[in-house]
C-alpha positions in Angstrom: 1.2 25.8 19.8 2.8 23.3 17.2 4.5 21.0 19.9 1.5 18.7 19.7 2.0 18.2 16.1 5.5 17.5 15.9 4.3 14.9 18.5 1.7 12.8 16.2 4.4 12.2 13.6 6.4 8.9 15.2 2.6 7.3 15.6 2.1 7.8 12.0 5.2 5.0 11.9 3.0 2.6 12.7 0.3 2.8 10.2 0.3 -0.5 8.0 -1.7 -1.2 4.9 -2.5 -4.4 3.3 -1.3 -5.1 0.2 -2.8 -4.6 -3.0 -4.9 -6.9 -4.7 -3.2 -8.9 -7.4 -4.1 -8.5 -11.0 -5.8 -11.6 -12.4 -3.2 -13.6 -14.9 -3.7 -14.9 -19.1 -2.0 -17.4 -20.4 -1.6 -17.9 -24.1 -3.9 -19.7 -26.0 -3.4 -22.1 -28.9 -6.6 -23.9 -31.0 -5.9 -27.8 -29.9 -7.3 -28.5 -33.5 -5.7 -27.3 -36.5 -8.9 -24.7 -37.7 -7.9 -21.9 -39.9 -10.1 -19.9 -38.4 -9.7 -20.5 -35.4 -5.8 -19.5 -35.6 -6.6 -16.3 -37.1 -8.8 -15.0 -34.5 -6.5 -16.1 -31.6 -3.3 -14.5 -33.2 -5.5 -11.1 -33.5 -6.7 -11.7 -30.1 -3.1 -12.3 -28.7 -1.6 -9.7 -30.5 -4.8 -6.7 -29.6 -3.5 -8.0 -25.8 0.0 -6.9 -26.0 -1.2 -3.8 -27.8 -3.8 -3.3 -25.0 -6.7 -3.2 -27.0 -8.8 -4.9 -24.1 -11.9 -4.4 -25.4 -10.9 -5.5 -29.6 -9.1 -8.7 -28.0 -12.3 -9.5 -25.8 -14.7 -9.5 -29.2 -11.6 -11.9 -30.8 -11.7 -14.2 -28.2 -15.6 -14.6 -27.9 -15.7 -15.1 -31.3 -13.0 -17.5 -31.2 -15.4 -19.4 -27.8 -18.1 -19.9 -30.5 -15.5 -22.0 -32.4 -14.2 -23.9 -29.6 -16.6 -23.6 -26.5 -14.6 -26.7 -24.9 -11.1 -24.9 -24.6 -10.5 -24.0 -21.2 -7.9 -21.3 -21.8 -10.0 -19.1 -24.1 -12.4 -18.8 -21.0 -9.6 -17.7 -18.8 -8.5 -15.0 -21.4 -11.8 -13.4 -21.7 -12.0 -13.8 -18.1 -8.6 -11.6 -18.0 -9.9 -9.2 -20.1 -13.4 -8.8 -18.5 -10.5 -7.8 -15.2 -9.2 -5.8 -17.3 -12.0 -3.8 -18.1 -12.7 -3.6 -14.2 -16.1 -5.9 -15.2 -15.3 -8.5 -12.0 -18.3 -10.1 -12.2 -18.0 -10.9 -15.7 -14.4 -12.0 -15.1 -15.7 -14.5 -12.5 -18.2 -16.1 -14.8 -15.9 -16.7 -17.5 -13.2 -18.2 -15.1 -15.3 -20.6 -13.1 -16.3 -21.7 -16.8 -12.3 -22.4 -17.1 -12.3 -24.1 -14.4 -15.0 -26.6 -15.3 -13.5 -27.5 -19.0 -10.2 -28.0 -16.7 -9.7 -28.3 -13.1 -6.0 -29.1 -13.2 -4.7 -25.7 -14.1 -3.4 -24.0 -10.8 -3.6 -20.3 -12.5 -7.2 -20.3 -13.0 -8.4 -20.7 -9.4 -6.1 -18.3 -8.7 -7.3 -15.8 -11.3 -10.8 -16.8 -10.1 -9.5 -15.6 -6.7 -8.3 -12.7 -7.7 -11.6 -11.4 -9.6 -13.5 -12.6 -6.5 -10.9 -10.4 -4.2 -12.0 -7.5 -6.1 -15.4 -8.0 -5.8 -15.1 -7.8 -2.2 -16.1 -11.3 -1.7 -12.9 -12.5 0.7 -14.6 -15.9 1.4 -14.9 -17.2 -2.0 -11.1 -15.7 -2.8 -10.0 -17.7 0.0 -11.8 -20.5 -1.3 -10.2 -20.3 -4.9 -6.7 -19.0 -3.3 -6.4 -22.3 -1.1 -7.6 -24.7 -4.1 -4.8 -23.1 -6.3 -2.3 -23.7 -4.2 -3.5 -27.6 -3.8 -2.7 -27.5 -7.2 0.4 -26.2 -7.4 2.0 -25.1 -3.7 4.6 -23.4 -4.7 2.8 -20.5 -6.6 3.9 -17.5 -4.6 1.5 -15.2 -6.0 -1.6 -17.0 -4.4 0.0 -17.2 -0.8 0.2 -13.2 -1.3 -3.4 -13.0 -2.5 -4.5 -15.6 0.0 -3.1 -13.4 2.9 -4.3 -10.2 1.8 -7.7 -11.0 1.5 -7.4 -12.7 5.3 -6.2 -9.1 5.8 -9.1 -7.1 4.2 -11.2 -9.4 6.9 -9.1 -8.6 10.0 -8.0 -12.1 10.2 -4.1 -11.4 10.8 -3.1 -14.6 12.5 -4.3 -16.4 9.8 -2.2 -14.2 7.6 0.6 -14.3 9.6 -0.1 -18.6 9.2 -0.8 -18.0 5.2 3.0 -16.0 5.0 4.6 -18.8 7.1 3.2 -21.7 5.2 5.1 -19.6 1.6 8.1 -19.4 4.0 8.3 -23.1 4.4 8.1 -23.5 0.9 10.7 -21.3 -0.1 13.2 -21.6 3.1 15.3 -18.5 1.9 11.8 -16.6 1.2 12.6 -12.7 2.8 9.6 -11.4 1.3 7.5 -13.7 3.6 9.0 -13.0 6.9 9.3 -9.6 5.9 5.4 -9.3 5.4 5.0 -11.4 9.0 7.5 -8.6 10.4 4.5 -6.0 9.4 1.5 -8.1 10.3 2.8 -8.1 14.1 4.2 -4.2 13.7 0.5 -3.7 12.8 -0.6 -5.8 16.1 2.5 -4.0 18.1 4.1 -7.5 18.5 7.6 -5.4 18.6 9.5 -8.2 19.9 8.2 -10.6 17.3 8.2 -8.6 14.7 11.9 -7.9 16.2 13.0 -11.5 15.8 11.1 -12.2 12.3 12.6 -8.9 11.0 16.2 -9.8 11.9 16.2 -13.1 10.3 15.1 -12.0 7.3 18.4 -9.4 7.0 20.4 -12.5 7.7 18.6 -13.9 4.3 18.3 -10.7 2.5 21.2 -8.4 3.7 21.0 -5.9 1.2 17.2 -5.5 1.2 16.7 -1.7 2.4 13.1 -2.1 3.6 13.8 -4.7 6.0 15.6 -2.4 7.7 13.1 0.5 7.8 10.7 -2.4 9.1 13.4 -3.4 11.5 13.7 -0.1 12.7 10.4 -0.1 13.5 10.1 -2.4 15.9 13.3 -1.1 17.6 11.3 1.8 18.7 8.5 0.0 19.5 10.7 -1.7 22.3 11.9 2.1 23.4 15.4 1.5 21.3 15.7 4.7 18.9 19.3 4.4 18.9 19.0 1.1 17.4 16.5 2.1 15.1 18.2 5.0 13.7 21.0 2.8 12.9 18.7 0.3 11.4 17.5 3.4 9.0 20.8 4.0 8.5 21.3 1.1 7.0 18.7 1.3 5.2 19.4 4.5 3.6 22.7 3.2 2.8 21.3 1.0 0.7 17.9 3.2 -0.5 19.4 6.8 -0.5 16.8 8.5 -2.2 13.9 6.8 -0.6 11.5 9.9 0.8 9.6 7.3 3.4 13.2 6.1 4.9 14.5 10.1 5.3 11.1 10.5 7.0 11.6 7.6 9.1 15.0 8.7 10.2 13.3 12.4 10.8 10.8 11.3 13.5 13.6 9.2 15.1 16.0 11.7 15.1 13.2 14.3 16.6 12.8 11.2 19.3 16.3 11.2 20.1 16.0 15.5 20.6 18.1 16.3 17.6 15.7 18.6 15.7 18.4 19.8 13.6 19.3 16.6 12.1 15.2 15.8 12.0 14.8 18.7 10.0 17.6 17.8 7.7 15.8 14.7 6.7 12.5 16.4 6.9 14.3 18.6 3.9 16.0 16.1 1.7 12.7 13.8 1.6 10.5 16.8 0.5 13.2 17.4 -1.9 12.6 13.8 -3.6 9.2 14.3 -2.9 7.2 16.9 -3.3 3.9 16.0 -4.0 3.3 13.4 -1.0 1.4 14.8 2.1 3.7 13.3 3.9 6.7 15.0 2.9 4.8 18.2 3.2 3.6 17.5 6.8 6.9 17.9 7.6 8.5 20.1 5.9 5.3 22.6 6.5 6.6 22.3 10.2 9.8 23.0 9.7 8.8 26.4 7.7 6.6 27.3 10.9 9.0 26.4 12.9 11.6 28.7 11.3 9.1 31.5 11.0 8.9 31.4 7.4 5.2 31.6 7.4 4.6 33.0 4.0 6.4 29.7 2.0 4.5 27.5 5.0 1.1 28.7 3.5 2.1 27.6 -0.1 2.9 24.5 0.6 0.0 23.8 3.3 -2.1 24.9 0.2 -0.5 21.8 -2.0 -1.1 19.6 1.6 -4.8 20.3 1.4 -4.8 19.4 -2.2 -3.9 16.0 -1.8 -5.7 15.5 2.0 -8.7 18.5 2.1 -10.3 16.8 5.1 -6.6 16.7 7.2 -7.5 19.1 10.5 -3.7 19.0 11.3 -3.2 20.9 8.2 -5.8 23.1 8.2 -4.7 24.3 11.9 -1.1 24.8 11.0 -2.6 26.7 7.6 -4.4 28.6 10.0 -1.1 29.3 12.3 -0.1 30.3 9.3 -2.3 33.2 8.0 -2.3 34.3 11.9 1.4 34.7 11.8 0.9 36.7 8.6 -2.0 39.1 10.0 -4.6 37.6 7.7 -7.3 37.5 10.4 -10.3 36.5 8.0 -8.0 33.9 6.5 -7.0 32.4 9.8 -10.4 32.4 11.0 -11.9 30.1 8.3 -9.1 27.8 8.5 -9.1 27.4 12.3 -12.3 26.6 12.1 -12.5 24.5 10.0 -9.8 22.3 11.8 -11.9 23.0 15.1 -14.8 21.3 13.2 -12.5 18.6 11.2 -11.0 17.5 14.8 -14.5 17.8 16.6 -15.9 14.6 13.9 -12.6 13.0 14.5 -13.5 13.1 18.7 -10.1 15.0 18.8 -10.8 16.6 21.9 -6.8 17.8 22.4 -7.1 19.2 18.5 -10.4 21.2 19.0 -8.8 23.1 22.0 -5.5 23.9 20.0 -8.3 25.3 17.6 -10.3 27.0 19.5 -7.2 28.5 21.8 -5.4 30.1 18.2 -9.2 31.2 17.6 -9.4 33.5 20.7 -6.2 35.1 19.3 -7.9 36.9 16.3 
């Protein structure tokens, strides 16, 4: 009954995000003209931003704009603070008005960028991503924020082009080819990933998530054994990473060593016990042992953090059936059966529906 669950686990290696939108940047700002005044408010405004007072340092600064409407840099700080008050299109506003009083300054394209990445408008952050790095090409942070959005838009050889372009710039750049290693994971390119991924550890030998990455694409190419010693490395270096132990788990369980699976099933739930991930496993290995009253405790915390996750709500379901709690069981299996019927799950509604006919 719980064999085809154990099986979904080394598919969820392959699930790649893209990364996170970058925050958009101030700079410090100084009156160009001696003006009493002028100094006071931005000293209050500079010192309300390291105190975080967004919203008493955005007043400062607007009042210091009606002193100096010409200096591109207060424009870009109320810019920063509109971000961080989550009011993007505010943000945008104040940094295209940057950009006008000075079109030399590579950070405020890119801060434009970001606020327009946040918005959701990936053309226009593509737009202000590739005009700050013609301004300054060596600003890492925009070839990151440039590739993400050409991410967001499914455009992954482009990204792939956007990381390569940062690696020529910065030869020893591990970050780069490490984020190239995942754009062709994602596209289950294993054997380019393979070759990106290993000349980055020959940059960045001590970086642990190459490795994981590495390992990766190992399996990919039908090479666990490889893969668990690419993990092993990694752990080596990251030994309290929870996503490595898992990792190493679902290779281990691909290699037919359950025991040793279940061993780094136990020690990442014991680093982390609040991830679903951990508890996906772990959850298994209770079931599996026949510890069925702990297994519905922790499926309980599962649901918590993923209430629309059929997988758990079967095994919950296994669960309260193991335990003789027929009414129990028969509101969680069915409520997998239905979770896994608006998924088109057809393999998940008949595990469902099979454990149903038991009660």
């Amino acid at each position: 009954m719980l064999a085809r669950l154990g099986a979904r686990i080394v598919i969820g290696l392959m699930v790649l995000g893209a990364p996170a939108i970058a925050t958009v940047m101030a700079e410090p700002v100084q009156a160009a003209v001696p003006n009493p005044e002028l100094d006071r408010l931005l000293e209050a405004a500079s010192e309300a931003v390291k105190q975080r007072r967004w919203t008493e340092a955005l007043g400062l600064y607007q009042q210091a704009q009606l002193l100096d409407g010409r200096e591109a840099r207060i424009a870009s700080a109320i810019g920063y603070l509109y971000a961080e008050l989550g009011d993007f299109r505010q943000a945008a506003l104040s940094l295209e008005r940057a950009i006008a009083l000075d079109g030399q300054n590579a950070a405020f394209p890119f801060s434009l960028a970001t606020a327009y990445a946040n918005l959701g408008d990936y053309a226009a952050a593509e737009r202000y991503y590739e005009q700050s790095l013609r301004l300054d090409s060596k600003r890492s942070e925009a070839y990151r924020g440039l590739a993400t959005v050409q991410q967001r838009q499914g455009q992954l050889a482009a990204a792939i082009n956007t990381y390569r372009r940062w690696q020529q710039v910065e030869p020893n750049n591990w970050q780069a080819l490490n984020e190239i290693g995942k754009l062709y994971l994602q596209q289950r390119q294993f054997s380019e990933a393979l070759q990106v991924l290993q000349a980055a550890t020959r940059i960045a030998p001590r970086e642990a998530d190459l490795y994981s990455n590495l390992a990766i694409a190992q399996l990919g190419l039908k090479n666990p054994r490889a893969a668990l010693t690419s993990l092993q490395s990694s752990l080596s270096l990251n030994p309290r990473n929870p996503n490595i132990l898992l990792k190493a788990g679902d290779i281990y369980l691909v290699l037919g060593d359950r025991e040793a699976a279940n061993r780094n099933y136990r020690r990442a739930f014991e680093l982390n016990r609040n991830s679903a991930k951990t508890l996906d496993r772990y959850t298994q290995i209770l079931l599996d042992q026949g510890d069925a009253t702990l297994a519905t405790v922790y499926l309980r915390d599962a649901l918590r953090l993923e209430p629309r996750n059929p997988d758990f709500h079967l095994r919950l379901g296994l669960a309260y059936l193991a335990r003789g709690l027929k009414s129990e069981a028969k509101a969680s299996l069915s409520q997998a059966q239905l979770l896994y019927q608006q998924k088109g799950d057809r393999e998940g509604q008949q595990q469902a529906s099979t454990a149903l006919k038991q009660l």
